[in-house]
DRENDO-1510 file (C-alpha; in Angstrom, 1 decimal, always signed):
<recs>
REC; n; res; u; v; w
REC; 1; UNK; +0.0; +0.0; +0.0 .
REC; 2; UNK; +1.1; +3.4; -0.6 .
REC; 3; UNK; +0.4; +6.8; +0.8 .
REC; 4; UNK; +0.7; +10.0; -0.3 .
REC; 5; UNK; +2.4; +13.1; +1.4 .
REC; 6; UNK; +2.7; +16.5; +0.3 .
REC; 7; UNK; +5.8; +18.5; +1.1 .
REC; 8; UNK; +6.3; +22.4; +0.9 .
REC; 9; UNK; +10.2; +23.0; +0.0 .
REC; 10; UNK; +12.3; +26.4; +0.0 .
REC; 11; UNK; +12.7; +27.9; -4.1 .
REC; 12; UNK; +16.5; +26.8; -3.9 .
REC; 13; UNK; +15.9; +22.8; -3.0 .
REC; 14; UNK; +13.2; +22.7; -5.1 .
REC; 15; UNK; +15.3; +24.1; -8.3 .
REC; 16; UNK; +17.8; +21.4; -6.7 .
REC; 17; UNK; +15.6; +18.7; -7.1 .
REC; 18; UNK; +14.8; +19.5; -10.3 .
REC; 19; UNK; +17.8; +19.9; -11.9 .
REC; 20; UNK; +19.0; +16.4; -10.3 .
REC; 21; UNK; +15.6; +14.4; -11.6 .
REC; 22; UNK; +16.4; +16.2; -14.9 .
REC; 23; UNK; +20.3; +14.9; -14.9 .
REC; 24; UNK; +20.2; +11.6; -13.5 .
REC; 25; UNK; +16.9; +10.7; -15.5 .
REC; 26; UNK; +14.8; +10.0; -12.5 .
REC; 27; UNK; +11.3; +11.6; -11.1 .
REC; 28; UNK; +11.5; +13.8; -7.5 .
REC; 29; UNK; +9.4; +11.5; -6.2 .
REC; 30; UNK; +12.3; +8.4; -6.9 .
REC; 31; UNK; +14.8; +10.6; -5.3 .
REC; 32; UNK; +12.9; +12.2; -2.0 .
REC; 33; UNK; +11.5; +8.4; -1.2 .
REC; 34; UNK; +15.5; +7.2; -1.2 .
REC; 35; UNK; +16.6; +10.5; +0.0 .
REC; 36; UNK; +14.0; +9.8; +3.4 .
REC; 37; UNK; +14.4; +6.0; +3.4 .
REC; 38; UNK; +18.8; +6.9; +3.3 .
REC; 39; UNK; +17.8; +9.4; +6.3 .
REC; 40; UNK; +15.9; +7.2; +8.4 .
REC; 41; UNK; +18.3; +4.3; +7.9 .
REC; 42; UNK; +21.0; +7.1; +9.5 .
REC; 43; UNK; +19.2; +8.4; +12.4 .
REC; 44; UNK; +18.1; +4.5; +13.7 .
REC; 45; UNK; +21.7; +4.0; +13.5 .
REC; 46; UNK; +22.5; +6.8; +15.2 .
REC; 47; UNK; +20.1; +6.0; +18.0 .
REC; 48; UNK; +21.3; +2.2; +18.2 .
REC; 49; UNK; +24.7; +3.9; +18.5 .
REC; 50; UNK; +23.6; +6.2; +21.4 .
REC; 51; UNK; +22.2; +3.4; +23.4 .
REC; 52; UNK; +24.7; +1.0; +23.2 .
REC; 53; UNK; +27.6; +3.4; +24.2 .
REC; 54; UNK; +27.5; +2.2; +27.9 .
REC; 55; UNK; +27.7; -1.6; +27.0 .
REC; 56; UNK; +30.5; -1.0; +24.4 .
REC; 57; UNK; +32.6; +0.7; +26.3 .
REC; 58; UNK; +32.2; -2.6; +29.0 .
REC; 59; UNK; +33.3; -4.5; +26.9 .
REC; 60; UNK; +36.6; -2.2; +26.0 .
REC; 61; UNK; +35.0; -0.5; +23.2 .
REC; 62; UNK; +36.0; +2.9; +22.7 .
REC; 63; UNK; +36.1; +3.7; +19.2 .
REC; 64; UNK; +35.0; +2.5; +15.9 .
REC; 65; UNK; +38.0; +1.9; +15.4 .
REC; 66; UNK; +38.3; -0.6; +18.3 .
REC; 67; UNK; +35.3; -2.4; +16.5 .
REC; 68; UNK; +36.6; -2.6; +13.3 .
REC; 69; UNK; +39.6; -4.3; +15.0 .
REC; 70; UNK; +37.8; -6.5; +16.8 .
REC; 71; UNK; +36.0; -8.0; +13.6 .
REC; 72; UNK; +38.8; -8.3; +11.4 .
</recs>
């Protein structure tokens, strides 16, 4: 099912928008549905970082970095 929602945008993102559906050959919609789907992807991310802070740095975690060297 889909829904539809109608956005109000400043002159200059607008023009924006435009001129990127026009370049890369797909419609605003395309764009502002994986625009907002990229977004909310980032902000639960940034909330599953937020909360797990304390447990990480139990377990020694301090950095990505640390992570990165733990998986590898």
């Amino acid at each position: 099912m889909r829904s539809i929602l109608s956005i109000s945008l400043p002159e200059k993102l607008s023009k924006s928008l435009d001129e990127l559906s026009k370049v890369s050959g797909r419609s605003k919609s395309d764009i502002i549905r994986e625009s907002l789907s990229l977004y909310i992807w980032e902000m639960k991310f940034k909330y599953l970082k937020k909360e797990f802070r304390p447990f990480a740095k139990k377990a020694g975690f301090v950095s990505e970095e640390d992570v990165f060297k733990s998986i590898s």
